[in-house]
DOSE-149279 format. One record per residue (C-alpha): residue in three letters; x, y, z. Coordinates in steps of 0.1 Angstrom, whole numbers, plus 5000, padded with zeros to 4 digits. Layout:
<marfis>
ALAXYZ
...
</marfis>
This chain:
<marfis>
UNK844720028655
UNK847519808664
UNK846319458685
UNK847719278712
UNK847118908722
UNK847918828759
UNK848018488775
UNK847018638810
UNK846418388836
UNK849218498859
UNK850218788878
UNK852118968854
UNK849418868828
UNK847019048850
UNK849119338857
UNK850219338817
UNK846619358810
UNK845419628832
UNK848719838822
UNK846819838781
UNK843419888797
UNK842420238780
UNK845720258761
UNK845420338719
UNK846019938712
UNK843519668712
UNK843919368735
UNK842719038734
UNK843118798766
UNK843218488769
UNK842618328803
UNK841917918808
UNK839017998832
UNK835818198839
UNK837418258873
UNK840718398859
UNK838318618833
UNK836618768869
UNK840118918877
UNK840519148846
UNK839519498847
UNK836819608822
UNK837919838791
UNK836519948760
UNK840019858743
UNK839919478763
UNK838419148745
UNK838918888773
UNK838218478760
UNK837918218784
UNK838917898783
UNK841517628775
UNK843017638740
UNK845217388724
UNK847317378697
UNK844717388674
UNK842217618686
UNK845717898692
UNK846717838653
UNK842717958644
UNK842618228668
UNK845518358656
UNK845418308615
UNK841518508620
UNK843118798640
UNK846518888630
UNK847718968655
UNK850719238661
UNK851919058685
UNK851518758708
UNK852718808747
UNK853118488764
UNK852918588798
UNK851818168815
UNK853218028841
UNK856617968844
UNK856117618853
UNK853217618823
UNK856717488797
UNK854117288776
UNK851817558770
UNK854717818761
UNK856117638736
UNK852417538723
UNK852017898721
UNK855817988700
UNK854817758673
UNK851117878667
UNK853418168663
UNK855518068641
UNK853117908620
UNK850718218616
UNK853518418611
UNK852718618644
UNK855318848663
UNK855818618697
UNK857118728729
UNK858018588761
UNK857218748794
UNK859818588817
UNK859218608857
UNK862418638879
UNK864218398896
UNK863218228927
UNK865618408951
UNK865618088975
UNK868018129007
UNK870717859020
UNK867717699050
UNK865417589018
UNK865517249006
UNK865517238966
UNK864116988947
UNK863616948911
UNK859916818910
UNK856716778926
UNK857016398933
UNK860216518946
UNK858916728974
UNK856616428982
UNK859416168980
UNK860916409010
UNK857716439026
UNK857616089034
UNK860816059046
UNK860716349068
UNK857716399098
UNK855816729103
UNK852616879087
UNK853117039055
UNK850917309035
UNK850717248996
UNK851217588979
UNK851817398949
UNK847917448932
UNK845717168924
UNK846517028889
UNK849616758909
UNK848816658941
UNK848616268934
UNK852416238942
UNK851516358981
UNK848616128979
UNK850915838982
UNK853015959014
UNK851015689034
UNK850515969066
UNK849516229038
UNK846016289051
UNK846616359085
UNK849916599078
UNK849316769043
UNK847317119038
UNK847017198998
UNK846217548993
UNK844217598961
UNK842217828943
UNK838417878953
UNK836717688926
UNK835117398920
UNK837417208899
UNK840417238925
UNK838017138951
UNK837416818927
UNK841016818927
UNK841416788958
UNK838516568965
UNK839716278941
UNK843316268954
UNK841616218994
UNK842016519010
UNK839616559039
UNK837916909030
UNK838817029071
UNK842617009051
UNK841517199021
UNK842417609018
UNK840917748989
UNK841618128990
UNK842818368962
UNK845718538967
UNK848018768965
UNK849118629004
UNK851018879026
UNK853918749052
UNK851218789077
UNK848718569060
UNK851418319055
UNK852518309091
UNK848918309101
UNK848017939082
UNK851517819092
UNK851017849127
UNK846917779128
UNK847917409108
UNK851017349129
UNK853217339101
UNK856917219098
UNK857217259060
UNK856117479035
UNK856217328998
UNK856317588969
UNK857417628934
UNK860117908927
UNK857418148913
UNK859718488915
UNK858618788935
UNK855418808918
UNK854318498920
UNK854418548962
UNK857518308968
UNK859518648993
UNK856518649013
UNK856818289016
UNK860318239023
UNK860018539052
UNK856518379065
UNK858618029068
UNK861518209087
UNK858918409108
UNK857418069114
UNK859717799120
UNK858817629090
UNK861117559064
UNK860717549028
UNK860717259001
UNK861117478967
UNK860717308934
UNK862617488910
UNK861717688875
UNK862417488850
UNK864617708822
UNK862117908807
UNK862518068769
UNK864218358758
UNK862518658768
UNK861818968786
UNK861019008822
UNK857819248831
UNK859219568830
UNK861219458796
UNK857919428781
UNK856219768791
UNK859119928776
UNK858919738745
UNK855019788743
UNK855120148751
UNK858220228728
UNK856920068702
UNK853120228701
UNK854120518714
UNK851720428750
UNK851220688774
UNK850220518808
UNK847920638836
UNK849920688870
UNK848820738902
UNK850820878925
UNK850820878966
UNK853121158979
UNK853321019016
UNK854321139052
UNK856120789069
UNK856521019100
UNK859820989120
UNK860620649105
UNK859320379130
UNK856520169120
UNK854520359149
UNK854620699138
UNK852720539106
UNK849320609100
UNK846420379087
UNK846220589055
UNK849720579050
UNK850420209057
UNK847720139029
UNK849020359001
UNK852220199009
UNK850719849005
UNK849019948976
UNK852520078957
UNK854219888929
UNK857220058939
UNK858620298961
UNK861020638954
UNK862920868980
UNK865820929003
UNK867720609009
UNK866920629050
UNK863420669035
UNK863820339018
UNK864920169045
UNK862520289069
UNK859720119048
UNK861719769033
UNK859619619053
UNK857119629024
UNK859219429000
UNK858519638969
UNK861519778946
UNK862820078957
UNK864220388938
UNK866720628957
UNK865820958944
UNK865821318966
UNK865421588943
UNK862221658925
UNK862821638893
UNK864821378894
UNK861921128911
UNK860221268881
UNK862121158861
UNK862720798876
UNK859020768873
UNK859020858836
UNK861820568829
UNK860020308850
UNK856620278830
UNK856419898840
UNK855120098874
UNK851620208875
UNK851220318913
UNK854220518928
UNK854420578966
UNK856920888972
UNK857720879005
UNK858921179023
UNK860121259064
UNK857521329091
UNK854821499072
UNK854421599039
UNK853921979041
UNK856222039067
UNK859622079055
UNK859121869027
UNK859721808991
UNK856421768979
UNK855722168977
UNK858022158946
UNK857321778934
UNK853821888932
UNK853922078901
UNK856021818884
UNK853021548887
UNK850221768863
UNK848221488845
UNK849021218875
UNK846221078897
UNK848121258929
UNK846921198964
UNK849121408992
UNK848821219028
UNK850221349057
UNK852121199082
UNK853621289118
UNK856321589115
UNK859121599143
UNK857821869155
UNK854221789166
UNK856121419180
UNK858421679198
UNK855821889215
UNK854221619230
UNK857221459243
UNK857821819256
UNK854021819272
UNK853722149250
UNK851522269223
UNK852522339186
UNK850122589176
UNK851822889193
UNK855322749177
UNK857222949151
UNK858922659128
UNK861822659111
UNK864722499099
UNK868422489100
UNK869022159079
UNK871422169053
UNK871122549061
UNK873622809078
UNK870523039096
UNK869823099132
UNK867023039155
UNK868023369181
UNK866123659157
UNK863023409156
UNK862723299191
UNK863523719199
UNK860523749176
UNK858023489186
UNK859523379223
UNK859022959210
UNK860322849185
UNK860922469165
UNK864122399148
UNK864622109124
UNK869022039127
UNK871621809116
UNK874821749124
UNK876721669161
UNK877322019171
UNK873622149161
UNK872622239191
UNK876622419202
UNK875422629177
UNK872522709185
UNK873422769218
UNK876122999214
UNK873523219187
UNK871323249219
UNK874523369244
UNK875823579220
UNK872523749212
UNK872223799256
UNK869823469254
UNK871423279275
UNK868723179296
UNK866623039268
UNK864822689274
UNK866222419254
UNK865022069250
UNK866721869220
UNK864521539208
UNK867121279193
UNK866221009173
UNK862621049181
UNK860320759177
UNK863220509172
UNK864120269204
UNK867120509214
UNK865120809215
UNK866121059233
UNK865221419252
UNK867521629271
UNK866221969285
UNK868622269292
UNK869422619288
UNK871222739261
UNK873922819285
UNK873922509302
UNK873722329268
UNK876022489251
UNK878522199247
UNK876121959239
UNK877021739211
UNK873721519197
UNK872721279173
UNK872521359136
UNK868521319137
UNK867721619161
UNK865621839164
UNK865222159189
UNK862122319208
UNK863222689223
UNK861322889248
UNK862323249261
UNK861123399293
UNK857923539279
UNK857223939273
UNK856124159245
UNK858324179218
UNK858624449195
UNK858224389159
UNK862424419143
UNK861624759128
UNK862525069138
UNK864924929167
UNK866225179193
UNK869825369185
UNK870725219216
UNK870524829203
UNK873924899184
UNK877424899189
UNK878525229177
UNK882025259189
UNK884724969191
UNK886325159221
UNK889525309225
UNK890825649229
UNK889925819206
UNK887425639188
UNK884425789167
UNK881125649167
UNK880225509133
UNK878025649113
UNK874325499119
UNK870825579100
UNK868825659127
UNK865425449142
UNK862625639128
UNK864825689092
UNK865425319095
UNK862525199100
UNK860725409070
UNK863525259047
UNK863024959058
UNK859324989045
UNK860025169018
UNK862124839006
UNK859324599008
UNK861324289020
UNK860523969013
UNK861123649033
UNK864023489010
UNK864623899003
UNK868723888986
UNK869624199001
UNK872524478993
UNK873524699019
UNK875524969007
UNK877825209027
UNK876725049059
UNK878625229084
UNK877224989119
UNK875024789103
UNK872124879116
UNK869624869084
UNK871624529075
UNK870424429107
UNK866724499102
UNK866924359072
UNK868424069082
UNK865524019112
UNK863224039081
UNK864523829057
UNK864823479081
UNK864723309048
UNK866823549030
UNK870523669028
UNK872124039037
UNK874624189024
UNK876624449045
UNK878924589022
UNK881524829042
UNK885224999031
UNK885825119062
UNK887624839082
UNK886424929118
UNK882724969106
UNK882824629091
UNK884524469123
UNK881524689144
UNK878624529114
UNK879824179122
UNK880024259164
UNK876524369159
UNK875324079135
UNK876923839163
UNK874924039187
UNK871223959172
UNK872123609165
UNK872723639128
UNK873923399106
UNK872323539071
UNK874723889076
UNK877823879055
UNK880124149061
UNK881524239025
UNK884624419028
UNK885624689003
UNK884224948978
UNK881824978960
UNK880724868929
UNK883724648925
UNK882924458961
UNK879324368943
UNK881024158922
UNK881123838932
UNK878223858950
UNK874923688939
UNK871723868925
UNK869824068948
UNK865924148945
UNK866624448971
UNK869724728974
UNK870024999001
UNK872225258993
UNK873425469024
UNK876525579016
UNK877925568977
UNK880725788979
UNK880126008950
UNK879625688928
UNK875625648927
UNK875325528893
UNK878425298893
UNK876625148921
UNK873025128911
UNK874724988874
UNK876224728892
UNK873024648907
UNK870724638879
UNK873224438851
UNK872724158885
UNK868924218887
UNK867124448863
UNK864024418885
UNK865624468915
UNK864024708941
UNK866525038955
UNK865825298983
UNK869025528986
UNK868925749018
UNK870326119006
UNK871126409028
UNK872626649005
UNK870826798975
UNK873626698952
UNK872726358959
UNK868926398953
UNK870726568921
UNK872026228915
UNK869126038929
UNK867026248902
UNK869626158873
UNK869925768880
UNK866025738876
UNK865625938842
UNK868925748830
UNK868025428840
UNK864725478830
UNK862325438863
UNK859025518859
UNK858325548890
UNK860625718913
UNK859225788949
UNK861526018968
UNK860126109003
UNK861626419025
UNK861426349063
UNK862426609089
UNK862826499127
UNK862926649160
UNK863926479191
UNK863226569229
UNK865626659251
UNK865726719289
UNK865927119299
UNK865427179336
UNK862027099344
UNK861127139306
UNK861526909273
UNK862727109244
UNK862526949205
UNK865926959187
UNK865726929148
UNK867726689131
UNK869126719095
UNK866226599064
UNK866326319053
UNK865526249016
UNK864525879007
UNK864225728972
UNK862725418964
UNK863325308925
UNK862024998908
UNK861424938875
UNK858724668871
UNK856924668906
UNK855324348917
UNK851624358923
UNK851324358962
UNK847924108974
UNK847824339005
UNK847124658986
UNK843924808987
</marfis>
């Protein structure tokens, strides 16, 4: 087994370190104190030695271990020990690396100096109290600004040789900080303020080393900083440089642990307490750039990913990252990625946290519950809310665009819904949010922010489910003298093919021959998810399907204009086909259909026995097991004086063909 030296005292030491912690390498690091030793995490694979080497003690260690390789991951300031480190290298005959930190970053307000008696040399000549974030091993120089008790702060680590430090260069222990960090901006700000400070002296330590934090707890402050710079460090790799090399060239798998996360509506108040500390606990961040931004606040590196397996992949090529925050919009089941990022994780530490959805913010705005609301949404998607709020009387709506809400609006009027409560939340949670409550007729020019979304009431009665929907519902006739009604499969016919066709939700449906529509309809009320078909040679039957589509609010009714087979050609795959009117070309048809969809599921209404001839002849030729065919005679009442007499209407005969059926979880 390969074996790894590490020289781990700082950050990315510590990070390097728990990164090989149960990895197929052995690792042996070296920290200069019992204290730094504490801050490793235990591993059957980790040998951690404590205390100061020199040159000497480097050259044993390494000529009695052979090492594969030697990461120098010290201090950026540490020069000495770096390039005490390279030539033990060199001598053994040991593969050295350097693990380089990143540049200080400093803004245009710091004031740069090149050393530590430098910053002290300013000190003196400029007032103010001043904390020392500079450690412990230098603070003679500020010992001889001649005010230096009174003003200075050093923050150092909490052991007892920095408080000895501290001690012999005459610092009065009510100056001395000794905490461990990391240190957040709010930490920072917090000791700023509580000392008074003016001034803020630091070295340019990079991003890990805590120097953004400082720079933005200075600014949030009113301090300003005194950076000492890095002095050139040697060549090298910077921390994610280094996990690549490591795991390309031992092959290293690492643990991850993932936190798929809700951030709500994108303010910092719609953020949870679980949420905020998976977000602080993150190396990184992935998602939507408005995601991104809505959590910056965090100052960890961002990734801007949207699809799946794409921030699957991202998380693949970063391996320098061991704990990835995805963060999603409002909540993470509603509406959300994460259903299909989910399965893309297997063998990740994956924890799911939910946040606030628009929806439940919406409600409450509205003073109105969510649990009798039917969700939905029409982002990025060309669907509308009219057949749902028919259905369930309330209904949710997630929307983009300006003239979201027109639309919606002019679905409800067209489908006689004009009345329909309306009240649109823009923006919500941000400081321009915004509610506006309507009608859909009084509404329907609205034009409203990109980041809308739509609550819907209807005057409430008892809905019929969409199946088996009066004669009456349709347009038959486009008027004119003259003018034949369409031909229309009636309710109770309807209604049994309908069922006999075992929709789905996301159902692709072909509707074939379909004379007013009315089974594309049905469908199309079925299939809110789904897409219908209406395929139609007759040119005032098509122009009646669409007047009747426009009538229930449809937007997933496409009127497909021509003959059939050759109209099915550009259309995409369906899982479902009704055939009610072929022409004399059955088989052309139901071809067509399967070389689209060889599973596909067909019911073909017949009323002729030649065309249960044909119905018969399709199934043995294109080799259905199972061919259901169902006769259905009717008989309607009619009005006779004081009497109702029952008049017989032609048989129906009702085929339903499928060659693999799916297994059906409410069968019983």
């Amino acid at each position: 087994m390969s074996e790894i030296c590490i020289f781990a005292g700082t950050t990315e030491g510590r990070r390097l370190t728990e990164f090989l912690a149960g990895q197929p390498v052995k690792v042996c690091a070296c920290v200069a104190t019992e204290y730094g030793e504490t801050l490793l995490p235990p591993a059957d694979n980790l040998e951690v030695r404590a205390g100061r080497l020199d040159g000497a003690g480097m050259a044993e260690l390494f000529n009695a271990r052979r090492f594969d390789a030697v990461i120098d991951a010290t201090h950026p300031f540490a020069t000495v020990a770096s390039e005490t480190i390279a030539a033990a290298c060199q001598a053994a005959g040991v593969e050295y690396l350097r693990l380089n930190r990143d540049g200080d970053g400093a803004d245009g307000e710091a004031v740069a100096v090149d050393s530590i008696q430098g910053a002290a040399d300013f000190l003196a000549q400029n007032p103010g109290a001043a904390l020392l974030a500079t450690g412990s091993k230098e603070l003679q120089p500020y010992a001889a600004v001649p005010d230096y008790r009174e003003r200075f702060y050093p923050r150092v680590l909490p052991m007892p040789s920095s408080l000895e430090a501290c001690a012999a260069a005459g610092f009065p222990p009510a100056h001395i900080i000794a905490m461990q960090g990391p240190f957040t901006v709010e930490m920072n700000v917090a000791t700023l303020k509580a000392i008074g400070a003016k001034w803020l002296v630091t070295k340019a330590s990079g991003r890990s080393g805590g120097f953004d934090e400082k720079l933005e707890a200075a600014r949030q402050a009113g301090a300003r900083c005194i950076v000492i710079g890095q002095p050139e460090q040697r060549p090298g790799l910077d921390y994610a440089g280094v996990v690549r090399w490591l795991t390309e060239r031992y092959g290293l798998k690492p643990a991850r642990a993932v936190s798929v996360v809700g951030i709500g509506m994108g303010s910092p108040d719609t953020l949870t307490f679980e949420a905020d500390q998976a977000l602080r606990a993150a190396d990184c961040f992935i998602g939507a750039k408005r995601m991104l931004e809505a959590v910056a606040r965090y100052g960890k590196p961002g990734y801007a990913e949207i699809a799946p397996q794409k921030i699957a992949a991202c998380m693949d090529a970063h391996p320098e990252h061991r704990r990835f925050a995805v963060v999603m919009s409002g909540d993470s089941g509603f509406y959300s990625g994460t259903k299909k990022l989910l399965p893309l994780l297997e063998g990740d530490d994956v924890r799911v946290i939910p946040g606030l959805s628009s929806m439940q913010v919406l409600c409450a705005r509205a003073h109105t519950s969510w649990d009798d609301v039917h969700a939905m949404s029409l982002h990025g998607r060309d669907g509308s809310a009219a057949p749902a709020l028919r259905r369930y009387g309330k209904v949710f709506a997630l929307m983009d665009g300006a003239d979201a809400v027109k639309r919606v609006c002019a679905d409800l009027i067209a489908a006689g819904m004009g009345e329909a409560r309306v009240c649109v939340g823009e923006r919500l949670s941000y400081p321009d949010e915004k509610l506006t409550r309507g009608t859909a007729g009084s509404l329907k020019d609205y034009e409203c922010a990109p980041l809308s979304a739509i609550l819907l009431e209807h005057p409430a009665r008892r809905r019929p489910l969409p199946v088996g929907l009066p004669d009456e519902a349709f347009i038959r006739e486009l008027g004119g003298e003259g003018t034949k009604a369409v031909p229309m499969t009636k309710s109770e016919v309807r209604a049994l093919s309908i069922a006999k066709l075992r929709l789905t939700e996301d159902a692709v449906v072909y509707d074939v021959g379909a004379g007013t529509g009315s089974v594309s309809v049905e469908a199309a009320l079925n299939c809110p998810e789904g897409r219908v078909y209406a395929v139609e040679c007759r040119e005032d039957a098509a122009d009646l399907i669409g007047q009747n589509a426009r009538r229930f609010g449809l937007r997933n009714l496409e009127v497909v204009r021509g003959m059939a087979p050759e109209a099915l050609k550009d259309l995409p795959a369906p899982t479902h086909a009704f055939l009610g009117g072929t022409s004399g070309n059955m088989a052309g048809i139901i071809q067509a259909v399967l070389d689209k969809n060889p599973d596909a599921r067909i019911v073909v209404n017949a009323v002729t026995l030649e065309s249960v001839g044909e119905v018969a002849e399709a199934a043995k030729r294109f080799g259905f097991e199972d061919c259901e065919i169902v006769s259905v005679s009717l008989a309607r009442s009619r009005r006779a004086g004081r009497y109702h007499l029952m008049t017989g209407l032609n048989p129906i005969y009702i085929a339903a063909m499928q060659r693999r059926e799916e297994e059906h979880e409410d069968r019983t």
